[in-house]
N, C-alpha and C positions, 0 to 999 in steps of 0.2 A: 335505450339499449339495456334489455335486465340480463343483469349476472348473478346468477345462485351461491349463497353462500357456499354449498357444495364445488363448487366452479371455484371460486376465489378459492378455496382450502386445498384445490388440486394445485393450485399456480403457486403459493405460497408453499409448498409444501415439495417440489419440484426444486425450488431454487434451495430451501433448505438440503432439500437431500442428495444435490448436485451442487456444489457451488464451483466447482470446474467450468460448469457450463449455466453460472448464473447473469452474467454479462450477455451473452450471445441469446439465453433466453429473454429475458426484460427488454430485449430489443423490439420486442412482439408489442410494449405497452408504451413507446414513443408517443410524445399527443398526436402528431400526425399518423401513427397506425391507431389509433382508437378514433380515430376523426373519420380515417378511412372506412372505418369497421363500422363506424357509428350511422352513416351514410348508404353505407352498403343496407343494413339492416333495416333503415327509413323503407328503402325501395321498394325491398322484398315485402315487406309489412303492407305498403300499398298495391303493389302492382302483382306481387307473386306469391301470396301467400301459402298457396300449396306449391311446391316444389317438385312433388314427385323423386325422380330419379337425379338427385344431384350433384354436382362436379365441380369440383374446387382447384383451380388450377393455379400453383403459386402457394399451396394452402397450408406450408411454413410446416409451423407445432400443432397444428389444428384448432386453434384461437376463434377462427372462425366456425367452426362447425361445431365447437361450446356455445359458442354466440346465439345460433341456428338453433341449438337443441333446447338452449334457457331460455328462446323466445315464445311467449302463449301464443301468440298470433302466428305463428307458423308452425308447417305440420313438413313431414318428408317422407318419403317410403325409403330413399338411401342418401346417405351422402358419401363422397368418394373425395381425401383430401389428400390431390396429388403434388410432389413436390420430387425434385431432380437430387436434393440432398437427404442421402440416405439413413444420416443423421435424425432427419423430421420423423420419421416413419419410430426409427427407436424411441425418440421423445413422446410420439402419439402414444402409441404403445402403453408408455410408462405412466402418461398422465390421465390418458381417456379412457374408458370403459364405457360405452353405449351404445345400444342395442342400433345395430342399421348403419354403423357408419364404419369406414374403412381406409385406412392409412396408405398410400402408394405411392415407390419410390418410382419416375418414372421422368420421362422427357415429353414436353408437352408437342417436342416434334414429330415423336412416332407413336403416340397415346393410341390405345386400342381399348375404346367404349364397351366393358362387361357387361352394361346392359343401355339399354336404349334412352339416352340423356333425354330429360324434360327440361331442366335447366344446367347453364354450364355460367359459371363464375372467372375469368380471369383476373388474377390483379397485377403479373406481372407483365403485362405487355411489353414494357419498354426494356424487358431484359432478354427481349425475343429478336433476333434477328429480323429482317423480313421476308427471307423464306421459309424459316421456323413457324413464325405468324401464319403467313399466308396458309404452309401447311395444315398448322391445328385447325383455324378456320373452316378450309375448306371442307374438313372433316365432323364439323359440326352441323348435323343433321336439318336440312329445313324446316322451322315449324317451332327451333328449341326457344326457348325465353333466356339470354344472355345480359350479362353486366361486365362490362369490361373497365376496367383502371387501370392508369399509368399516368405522368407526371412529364415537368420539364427538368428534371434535375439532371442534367447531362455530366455535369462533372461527376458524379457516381461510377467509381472504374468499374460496377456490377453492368451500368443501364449503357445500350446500344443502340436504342430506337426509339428515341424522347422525343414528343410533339412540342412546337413554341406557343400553341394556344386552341383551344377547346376544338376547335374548325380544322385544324391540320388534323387534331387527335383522331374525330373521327373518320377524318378522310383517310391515314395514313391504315387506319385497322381496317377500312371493307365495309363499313357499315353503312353507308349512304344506298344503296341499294337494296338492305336490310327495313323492317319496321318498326323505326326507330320512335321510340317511343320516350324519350326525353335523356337529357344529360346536364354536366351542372362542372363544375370549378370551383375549387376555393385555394387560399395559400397557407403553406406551412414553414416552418422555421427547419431547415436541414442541420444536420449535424454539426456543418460547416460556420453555421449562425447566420445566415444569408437567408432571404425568402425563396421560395419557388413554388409555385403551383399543382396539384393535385387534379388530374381528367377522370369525370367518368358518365358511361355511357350505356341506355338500357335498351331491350326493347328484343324483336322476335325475328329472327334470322328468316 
């Protein structure tokens, strides 16, 4: 996973010149969201390296789409980092500047595609209801290349719709009738100091 010095000088530079909102930021660099990120980035690398038209759903401070853009091996024509908290979009704003990619405050249940998704990213699944799910999904065009994340951490008063193991995960999202093209689990240390496990899952709707 490369980070640009440029990229680290925007993060360290954010919390300096915000420390109101330096705790809520650094929450983006937990080892399990850089494990997540780290993971995520594997995939893309192997299986999707051209992205096309991209969509980041869940996509926080846009961490990830610094991620995307400091990677050699991947190329993009857009990426779109949507997130429900309208807070993410000012922090995008404040921290990113580059060319193609775009910050939006938006509900992943009534999302309306500006342009014709190549690839769609989810990492919040598990704070989706299942008609919220159901919904985005079903609105994800046939043919897109998708990565979906989410966890067993149920005690989280955020998450509503946590899987107990890799098998439930993907059954509980839709994707078994999709073209699934591999998925994987590992554990991480929650906040709480307790383990719990991390789901995710690729492949071409």
């Amino acid at each position: 996973m490369n980070i640009e010095p440029k990229t680290l000088e925007s993060w360290i530079k954010f919390i300096r010149f915000h420390p109101d909102l330096a705790d809520t930021y650094m929450n983006c660099f937990w080892e399990s969201q850089l494990k997540s990120k780290s993971m995520l980035m594997g995939v893309l690398e192997k299986y999707r390296p051209m992205l096309g038209n991209c969509y980041i759903f869940g996509g926080w401070y846009g961490i990830t789409t610094q991620l995307i853009h400091d990677n050699n091996a991947l190329d993009y024509k857009s990426i779109y980092s949507i997130d429900i908290d309208p807070q993410c979009e000012w922090v995008f704003n404040d921290v990113i500047n580059l060319p193609g990619v775009f910050p939006v405050t938006a509900d992943c249940a009534d999302f309306k595609y500006p342009q014709h998704p190549d690839t769609v990213i989810n990492t919040v699944t598990e704070h989706l209801t299942e008609g919220e799910y159901n919904y985005w999904w079903d609105s994800v065009p046939s043919g897109t290349f998708y990565i979906l994340q989410g966890n067993d951490f149920i005690d989280w008063h955020e998450h509503v719709r946590c899987a107990e193991n890799l098998s439930q995960f993907r059954h509980i999202n839709n994707i078994n009738n999709s073209i699934l093209i591999g998925s994987d689990s590992w554990s991480f240390q929650g906040p709480d100091g307790h383990e719990y496990n991390r789901f995710m899952a690729w492949g071409i709707k």
